[in-house]
N, C-alpha and C positions, 0 to 999 in steps of 0.2 A: 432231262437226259444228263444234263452234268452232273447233278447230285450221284445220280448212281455210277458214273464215271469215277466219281473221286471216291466212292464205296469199294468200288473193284478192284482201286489202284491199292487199295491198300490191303490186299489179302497175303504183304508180304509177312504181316502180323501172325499170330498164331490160330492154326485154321479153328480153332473154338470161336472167334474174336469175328472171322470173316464171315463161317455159317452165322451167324446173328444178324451180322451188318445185312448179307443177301437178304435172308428172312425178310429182316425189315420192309427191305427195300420192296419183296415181293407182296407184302400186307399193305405198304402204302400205295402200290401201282393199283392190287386188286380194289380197294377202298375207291382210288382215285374214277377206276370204270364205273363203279356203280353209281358214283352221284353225277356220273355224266350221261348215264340211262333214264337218270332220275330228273337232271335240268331240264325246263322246258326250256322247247327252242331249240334243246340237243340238235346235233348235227348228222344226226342219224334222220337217213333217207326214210322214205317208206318201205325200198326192197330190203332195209335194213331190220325194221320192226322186229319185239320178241317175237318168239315162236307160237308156234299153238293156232286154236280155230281165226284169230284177230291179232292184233298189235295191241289190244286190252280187251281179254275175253271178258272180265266183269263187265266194265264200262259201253261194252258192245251191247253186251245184253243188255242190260237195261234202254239203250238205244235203242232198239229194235222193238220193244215192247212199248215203248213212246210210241215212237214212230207211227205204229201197227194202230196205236188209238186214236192218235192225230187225223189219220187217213180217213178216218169214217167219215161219210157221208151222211147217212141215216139217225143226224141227232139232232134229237127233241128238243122245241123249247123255254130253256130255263130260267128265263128272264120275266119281269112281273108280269103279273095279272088282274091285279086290283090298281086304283089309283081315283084322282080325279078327273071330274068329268072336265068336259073340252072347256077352258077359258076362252071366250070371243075379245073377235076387235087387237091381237097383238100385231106389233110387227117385230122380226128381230134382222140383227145386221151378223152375219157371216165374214170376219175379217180374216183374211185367205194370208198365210207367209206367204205363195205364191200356187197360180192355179196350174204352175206346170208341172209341180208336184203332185201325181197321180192320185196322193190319197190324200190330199188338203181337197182336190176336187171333185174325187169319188166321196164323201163326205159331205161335202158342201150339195149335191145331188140330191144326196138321201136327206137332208134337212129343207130341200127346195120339196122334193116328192113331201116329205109328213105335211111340209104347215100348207100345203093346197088342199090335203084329206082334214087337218082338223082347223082350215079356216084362216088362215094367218097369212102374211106380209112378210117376204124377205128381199133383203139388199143384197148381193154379195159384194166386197170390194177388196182387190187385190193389193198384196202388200208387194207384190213385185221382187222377193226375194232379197231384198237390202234389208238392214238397219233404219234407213231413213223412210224407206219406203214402208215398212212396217207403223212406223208411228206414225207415219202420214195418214196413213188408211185408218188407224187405229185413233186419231183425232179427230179426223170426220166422221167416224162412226158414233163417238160420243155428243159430236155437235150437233147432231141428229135425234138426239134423246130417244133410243128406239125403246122398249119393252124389253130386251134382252139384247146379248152382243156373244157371238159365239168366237173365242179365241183359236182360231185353225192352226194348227201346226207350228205355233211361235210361241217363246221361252216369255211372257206375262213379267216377268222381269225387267226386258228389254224394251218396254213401254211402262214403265210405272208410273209416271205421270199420268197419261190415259186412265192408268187400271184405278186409279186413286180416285179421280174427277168422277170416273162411272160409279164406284163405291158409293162414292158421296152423294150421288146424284138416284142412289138406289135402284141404277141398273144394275141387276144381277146378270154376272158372267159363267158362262159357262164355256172350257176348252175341250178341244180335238187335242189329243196327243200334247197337251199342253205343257203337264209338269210329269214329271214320270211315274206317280202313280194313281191309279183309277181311285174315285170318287170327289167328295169334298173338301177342298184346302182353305187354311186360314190365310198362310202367305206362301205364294200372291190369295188374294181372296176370291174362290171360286167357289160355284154356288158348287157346282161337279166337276171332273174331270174325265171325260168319253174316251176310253181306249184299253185293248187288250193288256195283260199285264206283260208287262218289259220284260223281266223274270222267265217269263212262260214260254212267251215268242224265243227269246236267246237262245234259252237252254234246248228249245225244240228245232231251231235252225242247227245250231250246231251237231244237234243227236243226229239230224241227217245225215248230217256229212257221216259221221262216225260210222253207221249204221250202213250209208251209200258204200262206204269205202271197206266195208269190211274191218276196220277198224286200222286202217293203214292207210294215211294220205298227207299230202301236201296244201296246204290252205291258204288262199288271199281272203283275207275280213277287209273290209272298205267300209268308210263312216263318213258322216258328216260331222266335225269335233266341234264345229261352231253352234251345232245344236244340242243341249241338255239332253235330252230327251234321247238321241242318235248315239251321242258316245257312250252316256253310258248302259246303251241296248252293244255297242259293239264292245267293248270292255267283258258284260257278261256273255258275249258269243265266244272272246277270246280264252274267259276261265273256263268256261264248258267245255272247247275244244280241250283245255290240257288237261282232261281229266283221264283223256285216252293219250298215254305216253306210244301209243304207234300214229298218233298224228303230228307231223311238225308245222308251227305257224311260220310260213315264207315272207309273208308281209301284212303289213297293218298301213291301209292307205287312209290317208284323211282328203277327199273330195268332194268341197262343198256342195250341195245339190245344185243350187242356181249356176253355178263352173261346169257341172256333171260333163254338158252336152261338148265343152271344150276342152276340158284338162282327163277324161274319162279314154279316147281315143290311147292318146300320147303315153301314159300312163300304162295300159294293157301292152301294148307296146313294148313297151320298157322289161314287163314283167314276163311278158312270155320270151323275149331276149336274155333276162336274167336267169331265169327256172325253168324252161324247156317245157320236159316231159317229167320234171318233179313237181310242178304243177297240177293236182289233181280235180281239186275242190274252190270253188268261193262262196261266202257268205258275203252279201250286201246289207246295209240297213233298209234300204229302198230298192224295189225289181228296175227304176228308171236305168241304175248303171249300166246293167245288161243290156237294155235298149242304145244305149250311146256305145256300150263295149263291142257291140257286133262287129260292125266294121274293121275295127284291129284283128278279130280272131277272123273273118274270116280272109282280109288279107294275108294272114299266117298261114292259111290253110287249115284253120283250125276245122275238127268237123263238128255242124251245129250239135249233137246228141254227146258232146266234149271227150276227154276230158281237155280241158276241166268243164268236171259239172258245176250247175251255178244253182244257188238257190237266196233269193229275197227274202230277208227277217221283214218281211211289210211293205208293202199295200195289199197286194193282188190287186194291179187296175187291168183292163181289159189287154191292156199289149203285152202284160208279162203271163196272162193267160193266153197270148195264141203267141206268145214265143215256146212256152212250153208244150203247147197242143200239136207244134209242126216240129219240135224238136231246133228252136233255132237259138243256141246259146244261153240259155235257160230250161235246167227240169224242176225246177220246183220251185215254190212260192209260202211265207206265211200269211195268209192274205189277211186282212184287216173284214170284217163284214161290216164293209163300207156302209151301204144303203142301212143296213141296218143299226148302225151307226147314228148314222144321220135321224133317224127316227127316234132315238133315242134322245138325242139331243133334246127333243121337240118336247118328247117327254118330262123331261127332267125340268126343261121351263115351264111345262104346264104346274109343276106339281110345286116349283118355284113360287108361281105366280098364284097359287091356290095356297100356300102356306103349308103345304107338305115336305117334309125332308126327302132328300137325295135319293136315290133307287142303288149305288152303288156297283150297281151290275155290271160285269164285265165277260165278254163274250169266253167262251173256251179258243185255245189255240187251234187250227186246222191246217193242215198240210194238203195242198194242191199239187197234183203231175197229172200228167196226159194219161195215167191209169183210173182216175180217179174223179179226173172233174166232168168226163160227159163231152167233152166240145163245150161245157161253157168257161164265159168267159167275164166272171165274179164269183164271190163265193158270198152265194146268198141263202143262207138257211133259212127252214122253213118254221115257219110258226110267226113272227113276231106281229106283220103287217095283222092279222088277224087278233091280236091279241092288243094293240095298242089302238085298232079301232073299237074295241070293247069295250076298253078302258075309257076313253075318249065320250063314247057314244056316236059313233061317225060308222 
C-alpha cells in the first residue's frame, strides 16, 4: 500500500506521466492476485474456491475416476501362480516395531495363519516402539539363528548392526513396510520388501478427500516423521492434495505413533480450537490416530459422520473398520491386505529358501467406507489363500 501511495501522490506531474504510473500499478496488483490463487497454502478458505462444478474441475475429475476404481470390491487375483513347492522344517522370527501398531499386527497374523498351512515355526517379538527396543528385539532374533527374520514396520537402518550379523550369517530378511519401496533391496539388504506402493496409497488418500469434498476443503495430514516409510507417504499425500488449488493444507502434524494414544487427544484439540468449521478433511498415515482422536471430537461436539471427514493412508485394522461401519470419526480407510500380506511374506521365504528370486508383487490400492465394505471388518480379497496353497502343495 505505500508504493501506490507515493504513486498517487505524484499525479501532481503531467497526467500522461500519472495514467502510466496507475497502470503500472494496476498490472502489478492484478499480477500480485494471481500467484496468490496460485501459492499453496493460499489463504483462501474453501467458501472462497474458483468457481465452476469444484475448486479444480480437472483435478476433481480425475479424483472421482480413482476413487470410483479403488471402490471395487469384485477384484481378481493378480498375484503368482506358479512357485515352489512347500520347503519343510523352517522357522522364522517376526520382529514387530511394535504390536500396537495395527498393521505391524494385522501382518504378523497373516504370517502366523500361512506358516501353520505350509508347515513352519514362528516367534513373534516386539520391539516396543523405541530405538532401543527395536534392536533389542532385533538382536535376539539373530541370536536365535532362525531360517528367516521378517523386519515389521521398522526403518532396517536403524538396526544395522543386526541386519549385517544376519547377512553374514545368511539369514535372509525379509520386510513389512520396511523401506519405502516394494520388492528386493541391496541396502539395507532385503531378500523382499512386502507392502502396497507409497505412491499409490498417497495419491489415492488424498484423491479422496478431493473427490469427498467436491473439490473444496480444508485438510489436517498427520505423520509419523520418525518413520522413513510414514513421512514420506505424508509428503506425497501433501503434493497430491495441492494439485487441487480449491483445497487448503491447515496443518501438517508430526505424531509419533507410539505418543499417538497421548499427544493425538491434546493435539485435535488444539486444531479444532484453531480451524473451527474450516476444517473439513484429514488424512492420517495410520487409521490408529482416529481411534485416539475420538475423544477430542467428540468432546467438541463433533458429529461422528464429521466434518471433518477422516480418512487412513494404512492399515485398515479391525477398529478403523467399525469406526467407519457405525459412522464414528472415521469414513474411510486405505487398507493395507493385511492377511494377505502376511502370506506373502511366507511366500517369498519359501521361494528364498528354494533359490527362487523375489515375486515382486504388490497388492492394488483399495478404498474402504461403510458403502462398500459389507460390515466387514478387513480388507481381504479373494483368491490368494487358494492360490498359494497350490503353489505350496498344502
Amino acid at each position: 500500500m505505500d508504493g501506490h501511495r507515493s504513486a498517487t501522490s505524484g499525479t501532481h506531474g503531467t497526467p500522461g506521466t500519472a495514467r502510466t504510473v496507475l497502470l503500472a500499478c494496476c498490472a502489478l496488483l492484478a499480477a500480485a492476485s494471481v500467484l496468490a490463487g496460485c501459492e499453496r497454502g493460499s489463504s483462501r478458505g474453501t467458501e472462497e474456491s474458483a468457481t465452476g462444478p469444484s475448486g479444480c474441475p480437472a483435478a476433481h475429475s480425475r479424483a472421482r475416476a480413482a476413487v470410483t476404481r479403488a471402490q471395487a470390491t469384485d477384484v481378481p487375483w493378480s498375484g503368482p501362480t506358479t512357485g515352489p513347492r512347500a520347503v519343510t522344517g523352517k522357522t522364522l522370527v517376526y520382529v514387530a516395531q511394535t504390536m500396537t501398531n495395527p498393521g505391524v499386527a494385522g501382518a504378523a497374523d497373516g504370517v502366523e495363519e500361512a506358516a501353520r498351512v505350509i508347515g513352519w515355526n514362528v516367534r513373534v517379538i516386539d520391539g516396543g516402539g523405541t530405538p532401543a527396543g527395536i534392536q533389542a528385539a532385533m538382536s535376539e532374533a539373530v541370536a536365535l539363528r532362525p531360517s528367516g527374520i521378517v523386519i515389521g514396520g521398522f526403518d532396517p537402518n536403524a538396526t544395522s548392526r543386526q541386519v549385517t550379523r544376519a547377512d553374514e550369517q545368511g539369514i535372509p530378511l525379509i520386510g513389512w513396510h520396511a523401506v519405502a519401496a516394494p520388492g528386493p533391496s541391496g541396502r539395507p539388504p532385503l531378500f523382499t520388501n512386502v507392502t502396497t506402493r507409497v505412491e499409490e496409497v498417497a495419491r489415492i488418500s488424498a484423491q479422496w478427500v478431493i473427490a469427498d469434498s467436491g473439490g473444496r476443503a480444508g485438510a489436517v495430514v498427520i505423520t509419523d516423521a520418525s518413520i522413513p516409510f510414514a513421512r514420506n507417504k505424508s509428503e506425497l499425500i501433501r503434493d497430491e492434495l495441492a494439485t487441487c488449488r480449491g483445497v487448503r493444507l491447515l496443518a501438517y502434524e508430526n505424531i509419533p505413533i507410539p505418543d499417538a494414544s497421548t499427544r493425538t487427544p491434546p493435539e485435535i484439540s488444539s486444531l479444532l480450537a484453531r480451524f473451527g468449521s474450516a476444517w473439513t478433511h484429514s488424512v492420517a498415515i495410520n487409521d490408529l490416530y482416529f481411534a485416539d482422536a475420538a475423544p477430542a471430537f467428540r468432546a467438541a461436539g463433533a458429529k461422528g459422520a464429521g466434518p471433518p471427514r477422516n480418512i487412513g493412508a494404512g492399515d485398515g485394522d479391525p477398529s478403523a473398520f467399525q469406526r467407519i461401519n457405525s459412522e464414528q470419526y472415521q469414513a474411510a480407510t486405505v487398507p493395507e491386505p493385511l492377511s494377505q500380506q502376511g502370506w506373502q511374506i511366507v511366500d517369498e521365504f519359501n521361494r528364498a529358501f528354494s533359490g527362487d528370486p523375489a515375486t515382486g508383487y504388490t497388492a492394488p490400492v483399495h478404498i474402504a467406507t461403510a458403502a462398500n465394505s459389507e460390515g466387514a471388518t478387513a480388507w481381504d480379497p479373494s483368491g490368494y489363500r487358494e492360490a498359494y496353497r497350490a503353489i505350496w502343495g498344502r
